[in-house]
GUVEX-544432 format. One record per residue (C-alpha): x, y, z; chain; residue in three letters. Coordinates in Angstrom, 1 decimal. Layout:
      px      py      pz  chain  res
       X       Y       Z      A  ALA
...
end
This chain:
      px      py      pz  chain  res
    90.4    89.6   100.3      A  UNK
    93.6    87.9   101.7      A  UNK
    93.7    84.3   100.8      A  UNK
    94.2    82.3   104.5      A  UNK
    97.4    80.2   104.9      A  UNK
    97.4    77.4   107.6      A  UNK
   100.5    78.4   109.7      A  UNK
   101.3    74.9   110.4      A  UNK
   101.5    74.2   106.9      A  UNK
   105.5    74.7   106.2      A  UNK
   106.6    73.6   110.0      A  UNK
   109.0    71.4   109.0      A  UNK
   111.0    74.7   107.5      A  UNK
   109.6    77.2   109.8      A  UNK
   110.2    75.4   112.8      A  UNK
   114.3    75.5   112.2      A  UNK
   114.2    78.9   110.9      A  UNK
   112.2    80.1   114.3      A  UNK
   115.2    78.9   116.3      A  UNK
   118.0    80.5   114.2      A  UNK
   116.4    83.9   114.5      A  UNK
   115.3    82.8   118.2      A  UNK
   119.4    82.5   118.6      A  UNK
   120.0    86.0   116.7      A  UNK
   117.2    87.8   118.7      A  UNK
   118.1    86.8   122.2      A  UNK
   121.5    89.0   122.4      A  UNK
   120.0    91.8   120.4      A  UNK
   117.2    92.1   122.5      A  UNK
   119.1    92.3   125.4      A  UNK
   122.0    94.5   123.9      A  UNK
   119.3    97.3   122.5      A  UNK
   118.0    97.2   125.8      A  UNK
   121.1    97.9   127.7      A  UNK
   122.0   100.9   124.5      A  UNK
   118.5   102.1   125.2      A  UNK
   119.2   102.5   129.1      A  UNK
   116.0   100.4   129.7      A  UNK
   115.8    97.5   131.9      A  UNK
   117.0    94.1   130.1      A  UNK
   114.3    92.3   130.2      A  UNK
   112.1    95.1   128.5      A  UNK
   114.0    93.8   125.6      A  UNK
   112.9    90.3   125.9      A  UNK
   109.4    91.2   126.6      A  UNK
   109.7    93.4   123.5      A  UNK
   110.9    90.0   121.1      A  UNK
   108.3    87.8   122.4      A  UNK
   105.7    90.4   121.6      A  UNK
   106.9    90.9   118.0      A  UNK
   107.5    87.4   117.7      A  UNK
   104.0    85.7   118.4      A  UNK
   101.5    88.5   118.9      A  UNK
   102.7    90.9   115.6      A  UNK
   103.7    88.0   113.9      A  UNK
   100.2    86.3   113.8      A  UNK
    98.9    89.9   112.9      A  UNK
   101.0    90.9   109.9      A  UNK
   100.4    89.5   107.1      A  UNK
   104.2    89.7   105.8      A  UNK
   105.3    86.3   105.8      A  UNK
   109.1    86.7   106.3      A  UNK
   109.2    90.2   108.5      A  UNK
   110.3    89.7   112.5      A  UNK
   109.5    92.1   114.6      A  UNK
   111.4    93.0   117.9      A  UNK
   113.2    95.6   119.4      A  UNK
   115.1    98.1   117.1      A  UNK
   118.7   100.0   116.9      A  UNK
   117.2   102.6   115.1      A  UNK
   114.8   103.9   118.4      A  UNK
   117.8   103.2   120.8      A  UNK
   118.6   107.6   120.6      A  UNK
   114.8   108.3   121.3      A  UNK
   114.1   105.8   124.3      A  UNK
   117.4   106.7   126.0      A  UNK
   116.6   110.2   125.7      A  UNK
   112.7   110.2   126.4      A  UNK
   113.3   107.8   129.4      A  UNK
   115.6   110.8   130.9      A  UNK
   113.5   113.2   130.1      A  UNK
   110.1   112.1   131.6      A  UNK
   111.7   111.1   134.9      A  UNK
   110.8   107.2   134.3      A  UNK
   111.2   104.1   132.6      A  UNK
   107.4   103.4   133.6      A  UNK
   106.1   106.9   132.4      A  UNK
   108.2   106.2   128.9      A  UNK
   105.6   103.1   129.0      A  UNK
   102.7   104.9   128.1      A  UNK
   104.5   107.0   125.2      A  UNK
   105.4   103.3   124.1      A  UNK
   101.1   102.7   124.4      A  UNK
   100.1   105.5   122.6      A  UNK
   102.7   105.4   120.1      A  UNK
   101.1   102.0   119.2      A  UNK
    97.5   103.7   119.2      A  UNK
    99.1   106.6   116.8      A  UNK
   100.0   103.3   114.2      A  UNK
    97.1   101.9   114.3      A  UNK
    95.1   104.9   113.8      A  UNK
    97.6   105.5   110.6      A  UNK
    96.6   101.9   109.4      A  UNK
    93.2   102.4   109.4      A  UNK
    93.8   105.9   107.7      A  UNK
    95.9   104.2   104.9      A  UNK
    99.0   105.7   105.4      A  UNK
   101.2   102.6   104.1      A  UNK
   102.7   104.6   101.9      A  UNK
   103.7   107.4   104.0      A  UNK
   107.7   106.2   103.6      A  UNK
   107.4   106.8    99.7      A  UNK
   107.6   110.7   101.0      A  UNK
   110.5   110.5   103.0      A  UNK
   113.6   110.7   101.1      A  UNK
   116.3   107.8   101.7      A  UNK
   119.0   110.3   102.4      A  UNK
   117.8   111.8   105.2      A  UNK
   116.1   108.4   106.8      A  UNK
   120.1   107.3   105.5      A  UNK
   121.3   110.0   107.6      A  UNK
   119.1   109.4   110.8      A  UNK
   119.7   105.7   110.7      A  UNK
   123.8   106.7   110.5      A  UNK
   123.4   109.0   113.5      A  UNK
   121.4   106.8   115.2      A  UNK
   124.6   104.4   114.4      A  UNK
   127.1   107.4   115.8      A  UNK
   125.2   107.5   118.9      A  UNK
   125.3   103.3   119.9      A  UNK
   129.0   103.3   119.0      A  UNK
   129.5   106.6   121.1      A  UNK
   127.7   105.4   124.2      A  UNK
   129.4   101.8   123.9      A  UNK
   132.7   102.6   124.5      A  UNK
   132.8   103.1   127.9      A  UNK
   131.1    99.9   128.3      A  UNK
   133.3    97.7   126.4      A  UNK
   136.3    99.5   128.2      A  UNK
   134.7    98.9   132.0      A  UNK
   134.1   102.5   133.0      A  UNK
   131.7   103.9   134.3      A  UNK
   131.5   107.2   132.6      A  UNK
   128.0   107.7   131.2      A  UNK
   128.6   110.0   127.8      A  UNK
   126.3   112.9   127.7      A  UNK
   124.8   114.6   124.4      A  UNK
   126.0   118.0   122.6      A  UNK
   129.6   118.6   122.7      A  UNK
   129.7   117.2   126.0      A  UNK
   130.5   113.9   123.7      A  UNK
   134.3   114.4   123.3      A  UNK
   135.2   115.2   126.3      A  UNK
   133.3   111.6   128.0      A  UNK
   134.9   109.6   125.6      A  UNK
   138.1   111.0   126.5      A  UNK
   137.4   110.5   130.1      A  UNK
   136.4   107.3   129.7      A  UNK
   139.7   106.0   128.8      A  UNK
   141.1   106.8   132.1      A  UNK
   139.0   104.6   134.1      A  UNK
   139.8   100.9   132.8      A  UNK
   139.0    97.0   133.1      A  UNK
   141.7    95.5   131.6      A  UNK
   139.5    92.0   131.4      A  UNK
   136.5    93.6   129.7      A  UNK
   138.6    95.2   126.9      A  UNK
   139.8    91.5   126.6      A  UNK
   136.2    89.8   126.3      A  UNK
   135.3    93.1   124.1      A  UNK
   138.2    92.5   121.6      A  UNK
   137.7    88.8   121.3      A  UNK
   133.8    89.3   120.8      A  UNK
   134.9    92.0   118.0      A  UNK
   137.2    89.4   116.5      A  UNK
   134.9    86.7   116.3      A  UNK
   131.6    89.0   114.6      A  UNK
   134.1    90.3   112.1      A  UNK
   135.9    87.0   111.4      A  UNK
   132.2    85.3   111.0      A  UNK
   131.2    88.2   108.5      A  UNK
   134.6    88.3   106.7      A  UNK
   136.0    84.8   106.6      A  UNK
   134.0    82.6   103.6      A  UNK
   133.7    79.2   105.5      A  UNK
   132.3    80.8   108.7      A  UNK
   129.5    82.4   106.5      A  UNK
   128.5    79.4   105.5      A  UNK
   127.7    78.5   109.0      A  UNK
   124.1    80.0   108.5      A  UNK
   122.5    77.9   111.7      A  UNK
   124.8    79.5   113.6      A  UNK
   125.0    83.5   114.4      A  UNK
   127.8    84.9   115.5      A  UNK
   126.3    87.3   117.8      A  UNK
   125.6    83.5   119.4      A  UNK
   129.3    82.5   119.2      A  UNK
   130.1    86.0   120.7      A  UNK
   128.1    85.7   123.6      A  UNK
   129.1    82.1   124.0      A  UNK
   132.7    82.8   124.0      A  UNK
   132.2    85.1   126.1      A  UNK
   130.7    83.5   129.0      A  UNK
   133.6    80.8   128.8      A  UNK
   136.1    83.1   128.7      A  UNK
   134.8    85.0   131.5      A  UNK
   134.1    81.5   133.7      A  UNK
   137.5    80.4   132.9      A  UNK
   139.2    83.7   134.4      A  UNK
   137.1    83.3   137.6      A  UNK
   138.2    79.6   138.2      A  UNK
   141.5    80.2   137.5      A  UNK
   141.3    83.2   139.8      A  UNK
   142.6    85.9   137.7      A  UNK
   142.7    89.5   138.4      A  UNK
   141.1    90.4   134.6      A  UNK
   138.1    88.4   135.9      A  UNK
   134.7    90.5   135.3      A  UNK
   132.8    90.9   138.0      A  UNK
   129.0    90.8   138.6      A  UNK
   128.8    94.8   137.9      A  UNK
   129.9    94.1   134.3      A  UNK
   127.6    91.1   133.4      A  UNK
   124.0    90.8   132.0      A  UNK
   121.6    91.2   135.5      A  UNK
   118.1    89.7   134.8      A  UNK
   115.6    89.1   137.6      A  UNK
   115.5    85.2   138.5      A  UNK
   111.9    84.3   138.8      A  UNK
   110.8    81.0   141.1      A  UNK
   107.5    81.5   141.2      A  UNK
   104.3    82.7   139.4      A  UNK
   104.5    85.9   141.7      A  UNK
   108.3    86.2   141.1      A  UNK
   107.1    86.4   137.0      A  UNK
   104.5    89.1   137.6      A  UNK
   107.2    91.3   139.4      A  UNK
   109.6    91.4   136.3      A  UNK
   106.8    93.1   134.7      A  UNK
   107.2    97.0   134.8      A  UNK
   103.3    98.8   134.3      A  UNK
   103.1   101.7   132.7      A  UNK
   101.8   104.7   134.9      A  UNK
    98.6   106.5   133.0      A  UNK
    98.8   109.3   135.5      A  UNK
   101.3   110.9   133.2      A  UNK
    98.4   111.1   130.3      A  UNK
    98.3   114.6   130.1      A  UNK
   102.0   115.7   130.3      A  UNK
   102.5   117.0   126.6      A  UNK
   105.7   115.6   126.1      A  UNK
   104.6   111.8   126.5      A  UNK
   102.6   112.8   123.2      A  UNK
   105.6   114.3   121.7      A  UNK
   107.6   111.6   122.4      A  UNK
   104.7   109.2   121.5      A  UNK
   104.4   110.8   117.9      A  UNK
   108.1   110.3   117.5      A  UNK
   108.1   106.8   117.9      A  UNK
   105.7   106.2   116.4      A  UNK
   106.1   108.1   113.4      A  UNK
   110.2   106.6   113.2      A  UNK
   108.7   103.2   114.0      A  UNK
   106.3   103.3   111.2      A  UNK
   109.2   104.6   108.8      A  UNK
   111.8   101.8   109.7      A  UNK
   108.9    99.0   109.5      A  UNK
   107.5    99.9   106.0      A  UNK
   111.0   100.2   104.9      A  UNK
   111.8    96.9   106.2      A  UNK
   108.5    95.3   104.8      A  UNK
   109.4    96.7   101.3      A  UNK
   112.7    95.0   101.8      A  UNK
   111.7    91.6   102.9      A  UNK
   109.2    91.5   100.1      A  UNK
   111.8    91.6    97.9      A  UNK
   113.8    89.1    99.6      A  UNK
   111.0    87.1   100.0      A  UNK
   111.8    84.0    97.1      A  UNK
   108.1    83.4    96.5      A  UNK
   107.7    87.9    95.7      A  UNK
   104.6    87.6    98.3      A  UNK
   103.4    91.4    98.3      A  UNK
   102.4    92.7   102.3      A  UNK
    99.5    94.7   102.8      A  UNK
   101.5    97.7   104.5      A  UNK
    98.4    99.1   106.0      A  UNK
    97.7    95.8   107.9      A  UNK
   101.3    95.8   108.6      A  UNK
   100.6    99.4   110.7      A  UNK
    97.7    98.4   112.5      A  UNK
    99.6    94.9   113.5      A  UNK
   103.0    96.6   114.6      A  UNK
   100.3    99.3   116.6      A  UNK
    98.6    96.6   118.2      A  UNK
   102.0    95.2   119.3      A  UNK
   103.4    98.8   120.6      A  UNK
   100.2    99.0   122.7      A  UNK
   100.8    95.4   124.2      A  UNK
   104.9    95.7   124.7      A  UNK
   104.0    98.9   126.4      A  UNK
   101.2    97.5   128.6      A  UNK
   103.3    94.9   129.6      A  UNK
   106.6    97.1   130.2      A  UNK
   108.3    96.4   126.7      A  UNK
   110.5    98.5   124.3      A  UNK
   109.1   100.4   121.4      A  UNK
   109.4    97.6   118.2      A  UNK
   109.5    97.6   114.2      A  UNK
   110.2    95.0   112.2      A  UNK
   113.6    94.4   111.9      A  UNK
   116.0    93.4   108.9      A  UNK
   118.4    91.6   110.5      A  UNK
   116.0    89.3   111.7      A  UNK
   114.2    89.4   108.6      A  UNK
   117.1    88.5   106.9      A  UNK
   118.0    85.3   109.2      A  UNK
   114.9    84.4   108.3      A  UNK
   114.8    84.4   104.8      A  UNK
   118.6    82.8   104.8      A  UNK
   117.2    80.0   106.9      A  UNK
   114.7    79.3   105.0      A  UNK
   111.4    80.4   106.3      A  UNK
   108.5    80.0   104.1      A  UNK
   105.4    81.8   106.7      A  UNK
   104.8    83.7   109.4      A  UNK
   104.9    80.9   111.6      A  UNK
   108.6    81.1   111.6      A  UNK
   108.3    84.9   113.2      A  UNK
   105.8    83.4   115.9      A  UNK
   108.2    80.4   117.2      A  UNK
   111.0    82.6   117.6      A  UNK
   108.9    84.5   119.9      A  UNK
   107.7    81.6   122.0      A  UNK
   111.5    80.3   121.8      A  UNK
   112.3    83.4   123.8      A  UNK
   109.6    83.3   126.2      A  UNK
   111.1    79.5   126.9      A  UNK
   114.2    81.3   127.4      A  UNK
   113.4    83.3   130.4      A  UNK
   111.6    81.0   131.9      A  UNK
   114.0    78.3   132.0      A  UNK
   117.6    80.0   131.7      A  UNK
   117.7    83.5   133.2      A  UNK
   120.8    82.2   135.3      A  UNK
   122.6    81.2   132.5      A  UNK
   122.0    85.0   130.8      A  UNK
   123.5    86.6   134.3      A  UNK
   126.7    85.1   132.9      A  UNK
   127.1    87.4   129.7      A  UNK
   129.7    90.2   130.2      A  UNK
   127.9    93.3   129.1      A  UNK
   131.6    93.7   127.3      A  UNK
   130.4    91.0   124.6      A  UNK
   126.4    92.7   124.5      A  UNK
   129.0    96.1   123.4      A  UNK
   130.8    94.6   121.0      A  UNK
   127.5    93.7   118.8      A  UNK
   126.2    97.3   119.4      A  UNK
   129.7    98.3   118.6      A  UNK
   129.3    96.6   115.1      A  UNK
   125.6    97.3   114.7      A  UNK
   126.6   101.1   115.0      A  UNK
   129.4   100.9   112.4      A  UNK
   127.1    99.3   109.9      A  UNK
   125.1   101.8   110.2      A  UNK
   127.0   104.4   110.2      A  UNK
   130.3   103.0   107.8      A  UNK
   132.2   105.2   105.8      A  UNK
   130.8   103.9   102.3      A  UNK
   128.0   105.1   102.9      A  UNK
   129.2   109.0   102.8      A  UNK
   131.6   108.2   100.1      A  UNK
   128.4   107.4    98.8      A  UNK
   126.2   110.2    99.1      A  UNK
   129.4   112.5    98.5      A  UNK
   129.3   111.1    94.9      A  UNK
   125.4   111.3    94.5      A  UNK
   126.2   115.3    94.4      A  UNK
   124.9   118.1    97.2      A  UNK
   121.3   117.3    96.4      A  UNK
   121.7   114.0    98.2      A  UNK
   125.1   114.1   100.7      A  UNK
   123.8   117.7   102.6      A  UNK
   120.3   116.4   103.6      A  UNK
   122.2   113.1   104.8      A  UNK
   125.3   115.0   106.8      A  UNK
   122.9   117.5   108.0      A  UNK
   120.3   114.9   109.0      A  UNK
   123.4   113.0   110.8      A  UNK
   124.8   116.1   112.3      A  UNK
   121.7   117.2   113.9      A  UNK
   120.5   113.6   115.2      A  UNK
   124.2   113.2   117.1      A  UNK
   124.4   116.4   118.8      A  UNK
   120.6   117.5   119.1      A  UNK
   118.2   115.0   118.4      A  UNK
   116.5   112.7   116.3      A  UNK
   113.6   114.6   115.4      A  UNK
   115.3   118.0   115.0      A  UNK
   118.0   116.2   112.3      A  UNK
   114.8   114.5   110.2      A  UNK
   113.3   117.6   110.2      A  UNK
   116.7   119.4   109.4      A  UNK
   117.2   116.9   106.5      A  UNK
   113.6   117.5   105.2      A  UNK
   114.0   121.2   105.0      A  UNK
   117.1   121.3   103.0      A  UNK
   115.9   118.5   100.6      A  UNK
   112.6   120.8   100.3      A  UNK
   114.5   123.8    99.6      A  UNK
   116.6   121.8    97.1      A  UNK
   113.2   121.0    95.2      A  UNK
   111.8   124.5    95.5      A  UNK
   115.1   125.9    93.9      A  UNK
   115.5   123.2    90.9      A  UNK
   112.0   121.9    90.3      A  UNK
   110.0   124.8    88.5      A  UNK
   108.9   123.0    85.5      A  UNK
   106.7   119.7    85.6      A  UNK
   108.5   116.1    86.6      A  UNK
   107.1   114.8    83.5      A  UNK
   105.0   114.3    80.2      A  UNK
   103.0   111.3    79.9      A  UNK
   101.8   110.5    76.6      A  UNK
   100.5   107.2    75.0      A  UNK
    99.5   107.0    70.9      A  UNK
    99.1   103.8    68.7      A  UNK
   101.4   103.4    66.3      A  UNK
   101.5   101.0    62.9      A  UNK
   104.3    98.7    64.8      A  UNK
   102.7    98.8    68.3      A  UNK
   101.7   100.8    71.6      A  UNK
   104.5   103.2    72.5      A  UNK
   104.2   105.1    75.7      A  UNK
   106.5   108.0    76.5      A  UNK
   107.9   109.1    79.9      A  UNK
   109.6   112.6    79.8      A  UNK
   111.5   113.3    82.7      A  UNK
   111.7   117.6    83.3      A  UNK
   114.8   119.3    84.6      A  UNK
   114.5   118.0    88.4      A  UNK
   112.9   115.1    89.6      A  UNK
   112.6   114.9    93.4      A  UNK
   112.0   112.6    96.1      A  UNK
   108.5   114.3    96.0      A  UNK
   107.4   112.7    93.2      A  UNK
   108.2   109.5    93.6      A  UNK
   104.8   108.3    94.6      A  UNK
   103.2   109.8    91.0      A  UNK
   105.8   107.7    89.0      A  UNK
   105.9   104.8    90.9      A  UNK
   101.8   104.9    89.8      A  UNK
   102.3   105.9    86.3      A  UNK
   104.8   102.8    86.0      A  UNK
   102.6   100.3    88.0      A  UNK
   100.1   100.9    85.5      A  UNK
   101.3   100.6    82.1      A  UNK
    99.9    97.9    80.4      A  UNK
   101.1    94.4    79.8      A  UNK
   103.1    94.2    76.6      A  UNK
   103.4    97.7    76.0      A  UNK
   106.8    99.5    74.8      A  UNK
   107.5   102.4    76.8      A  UNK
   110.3   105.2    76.3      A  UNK
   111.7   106.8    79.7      A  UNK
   113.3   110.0    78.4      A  UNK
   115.7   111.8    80.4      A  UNK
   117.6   113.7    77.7      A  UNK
   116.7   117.1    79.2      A  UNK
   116.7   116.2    82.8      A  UNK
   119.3   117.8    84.8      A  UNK
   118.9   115.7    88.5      A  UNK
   116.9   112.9    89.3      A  UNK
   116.8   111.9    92.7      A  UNK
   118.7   108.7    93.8      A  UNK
   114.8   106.7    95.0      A  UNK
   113.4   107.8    91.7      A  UNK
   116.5   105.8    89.9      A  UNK
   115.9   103.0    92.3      A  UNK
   112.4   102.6    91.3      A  UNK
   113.1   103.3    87.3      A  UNK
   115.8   100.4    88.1      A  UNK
   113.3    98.3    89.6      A  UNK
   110.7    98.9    87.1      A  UNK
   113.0    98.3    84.0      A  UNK
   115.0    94.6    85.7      A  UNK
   112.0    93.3    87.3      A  UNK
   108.7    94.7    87.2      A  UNK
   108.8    95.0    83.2      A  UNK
   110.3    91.3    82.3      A  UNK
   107.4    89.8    84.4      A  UNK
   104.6    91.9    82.2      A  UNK
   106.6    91.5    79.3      A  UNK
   106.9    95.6    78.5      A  UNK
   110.1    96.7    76.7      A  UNK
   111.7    99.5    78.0      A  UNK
   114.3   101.9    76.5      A  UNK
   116.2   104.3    78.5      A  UNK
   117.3   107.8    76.5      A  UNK
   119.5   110.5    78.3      A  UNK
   120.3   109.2    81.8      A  UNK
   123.8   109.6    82.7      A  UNK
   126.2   107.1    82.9      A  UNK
   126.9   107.5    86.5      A  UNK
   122.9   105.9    86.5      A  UNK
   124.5   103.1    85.5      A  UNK
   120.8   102.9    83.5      A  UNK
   122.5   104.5    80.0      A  UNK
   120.4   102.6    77.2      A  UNK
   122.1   104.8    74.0      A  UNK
   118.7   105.0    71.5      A  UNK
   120.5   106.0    68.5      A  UNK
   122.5   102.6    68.4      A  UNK
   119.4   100.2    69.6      A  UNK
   118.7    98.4    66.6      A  UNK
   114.8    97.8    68.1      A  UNK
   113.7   101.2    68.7      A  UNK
   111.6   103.1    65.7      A  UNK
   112.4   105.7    63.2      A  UNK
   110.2   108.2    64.9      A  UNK
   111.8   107.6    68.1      A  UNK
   115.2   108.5    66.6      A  UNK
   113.9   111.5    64.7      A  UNK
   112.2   112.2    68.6      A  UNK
   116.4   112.2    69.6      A  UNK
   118.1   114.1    66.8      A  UNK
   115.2   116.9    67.2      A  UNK
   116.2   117.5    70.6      A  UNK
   119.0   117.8    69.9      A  UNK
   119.4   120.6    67.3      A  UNK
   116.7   122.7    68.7      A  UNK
   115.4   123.3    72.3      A  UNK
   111.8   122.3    72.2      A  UNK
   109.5   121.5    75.1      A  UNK
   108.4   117.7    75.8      A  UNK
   104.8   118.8    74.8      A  UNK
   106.2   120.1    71.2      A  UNK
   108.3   117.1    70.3      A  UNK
   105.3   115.0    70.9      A  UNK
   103.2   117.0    68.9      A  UNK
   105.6   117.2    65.8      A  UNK
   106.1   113.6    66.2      A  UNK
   102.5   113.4    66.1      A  UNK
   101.9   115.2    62.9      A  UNK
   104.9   113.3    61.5      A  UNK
   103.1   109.9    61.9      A  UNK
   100.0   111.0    60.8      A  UNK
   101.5   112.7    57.5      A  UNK
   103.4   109.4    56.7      A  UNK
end
């Protein structure tokens, strides 16, 4: 059973941190919005949902939900494609039933199956395709870029038709989020994001060009355009129903299935990443965290919201600010619901050139170019599921590239992985328990799951031996979790662990034959391997017979 926290318990930390990712949220929601061609308040109904309903659900005390980058290339396409923003609502709906039908099936640990080079790749495309359909935006045209090939020749066009004050706010709110991220005293500045400062800036910049009467003054076309509610009534009209007639058209389920299963990818992703942020290691229940971001899919849709996840750079204000529960997660979310309420005019006043500029970013982080240099380096096995993956998501879609990137990692597998991933063996020897961990010739992202268990359930105070002296590739997750398992897992159950055959590029070399704390037999395990080529099952044997001789 999950222990009960009060919520009001840590207010005086939670209640600061609410309002710093309050103030990162607010131009997020409304610039994912805008990249997702939805209305822009769908993005503020979408951050007070993930703020106070999914964050009294989950039962990760650090995660925010909202509205996410990474479904920006399946709204704007699904929204075009089923004729309506309110049809796309009901996709949204079931798409949260889908996730909370996967919670109560147990499928947490579905994104231990997907390998990060092709959820890598989708997340870079997805990256490719906000920076690619911001630039006419932060330019002031009005040329909408289409999909395929069709891409170069919009972004060519769109550089004929000008604003010559939006490429001015643009390249000031540029300046600013890279100066904030770059410069060492403005990173200090945690309370205050620079998204924030951007939009800020911004708006004065833009009111100071209309009082002074300039010509490079933006006009009402290129600002932010929320509904300004006076009444009760006037509130109940901002909100957009879904329309159930549209039920039964078959791709409302497809796109349903897609968000949901992307959403439920990026959300246990993020959940295993704020756990391990989190400064007090606090483990989430991921199958609670599927039925809670379900439950808030199906109530953003009802209520004419964007598709959500939990998001990590939310997450991460969070954790920088200080948050200690989830009570930090549910003021942000009433924070925003104040927002609207009281300061919608104030919001008309952001030039969608500065909302550009932070998608503008967001896409390049996504999508920078360390991250192929990367996966070039990492060999075929992982940079041609990730370009493929990328490729595919850009100029088809985003469920054709993950399946794309799937495929080739699969075939990958079948072609390299014919013998076993590895030989488990435990025996008692005179000096203590050993355990050994042969790695085979391949290791894939397939097996990561089997491992992971193997290693979660070696026993306290054991030494174990993780031999990959005849392993020829082992995926990059599976040397994340090995990494994990040998720096933190294994100093907090006090297991020593030695490292034989990995290559230095691992950076997890651990050279046996000069470790002055590993045993004879271990050695004589070594220099068998490697004057004869033996099988993992032989060497143990001999070494067992050797042992027993002695």
């Amino acid at each position: 059973m999950t222990k009960k926290t009060n919520l009001f318990a840590n207010l005086k930390s939670d209640l600061p941190s609410g309002l710093v990712v309050f103030l990162v949220a607010l131009p997020l929601c409304l610039g994912i919005a805008m990249a997702s061609g939805a209305p822009l308040f769908s993005g503020i109904i979408t951050g007070i949902v993930g703020g106070i309903v999914v964050g009294f659900l989950s039962q990760s005390h650090i995660s925010v939900s909202g509205p996410a980058a990474g479904l920006t290339a399946i709204v704007i396409v699904a929204i075009q494609d089923l004729g309506g923003f309110d049809i796309f609502l009901v996709s949204v709906v079931l798409a949260g039933l889908i996730q909370l039908v996967l919670g109560f099936l147990r499928a947490g640990s579905i994104s231990n199956y997907i390998p990060s080079n092709v959820i890598t790749g989708m997340l870079a495309g997805i990256g490719v395709i906000i920076f690619i359909k911001q630039i006419p935006v932060a330019l002031g045209s009005d040329v909408e870029i289409g999909g395929g090939l069709a891409i170069f020749s919009d972004i060519a066009a769109s550089f004929t038709d000008i604003q010559p004050g939006v490429i001015l706010v643009t390249a000031i709110s540029l300046a600013i989020l890279i100066a904030w991220d770059k410069i060492p005293a403005l990173k200090k500045l945690k309370l205050v994001p620079a998204a924030l400062v951007a939009v800020i800036c911004g708006v004065l910049i833009n009111e100071f060009l209309i009082m002074s009467g300039s010509s490079l003054a933006i006009g009402e076309k290129y600002l932010v355009s929320l509904p300004v509610p006076t009444s009760t009534e006037d509130f109940k009209n901002l909100i957009t129903l879904p329309q159930f007639g549209a039920i039964a058209n078959p791709e409302v389920w497809i796109v349903a299935m897609t968000i949901a299963i992307v959403a439920s990818i990026e959300t246990l992703l993020c959940i295993e990443a704020a756990d391990r942020m989190d400064p007090m290691k606090r483990v989430t229940n991921t199958n609670v965290e599927l039925k809670a971001q379900g439950i808030g899919n199906m109530v953003s849709g009802l209520i004419g919201g964007l598709p959500m996840t939990s998001v990590v750079v939310r997450t991460t204000a969070n954790v920088n600010s200080g948050a200690k529960s989830k009570m930090s997660a549910v003021i942000h979310g009433v924070f925003l619901l104040i927002s609207v309420l009281t300061i919608p005019v104030i919001l008309n006043k952001v030039p969608l050139a500065t909302l550009a500029a932070i998608l503008l970013l967001i896409g390049y982080k996504l999508a920078k170019p360390s991250t192929f240099v990367y996966f070039w380096n990492q060999g075929k096995y992982q940079f041609l599921p990730f370009v493929a993956t990328l490729g595919a998501v850009v100029f088809l879609d985003l469920l054709k590239g993950v399946a794309l990137g799937i495929v080739i990692s699969v075939f990958f597998v079948l072609k390299g992985n014919a013998k076993r991933v590895y030989y488990f063996k435990k025996e008692d020897y005179s000096d203590g328990d050993i355990i050994h961990v042969d790695l085979a010739q391949e290791v894939s992202f397939l097996n990561k799951a089997a491992i992971k268990q193997t290693l979660n359930h070696i026993p306290k105070g054991a030494s174990v031996v993780i031999d990959a002296s005849d392993t020829v590739y082992v995926t990059h997750d599976v040397l994340e979790l090995i990494r994990e398992f040998k720096d933190i897992q294994a100093p907090e159950k006090g297991i020593s662990v030695k490292l034989i055959g990995f290559k230095a590029s691992y950076n997890l070399e651990n050279d046996l034959e000069e470790s002055n704390h590993v045993s004879t037999e271990h050695k004589e395990v070594l220099s068998y391997r490697k004057n004869r080529k033996t099988s993992h099952k032989e060497v143990i044997t001999e070494l067992i017979n050797n042992n027993s001789s002695n």
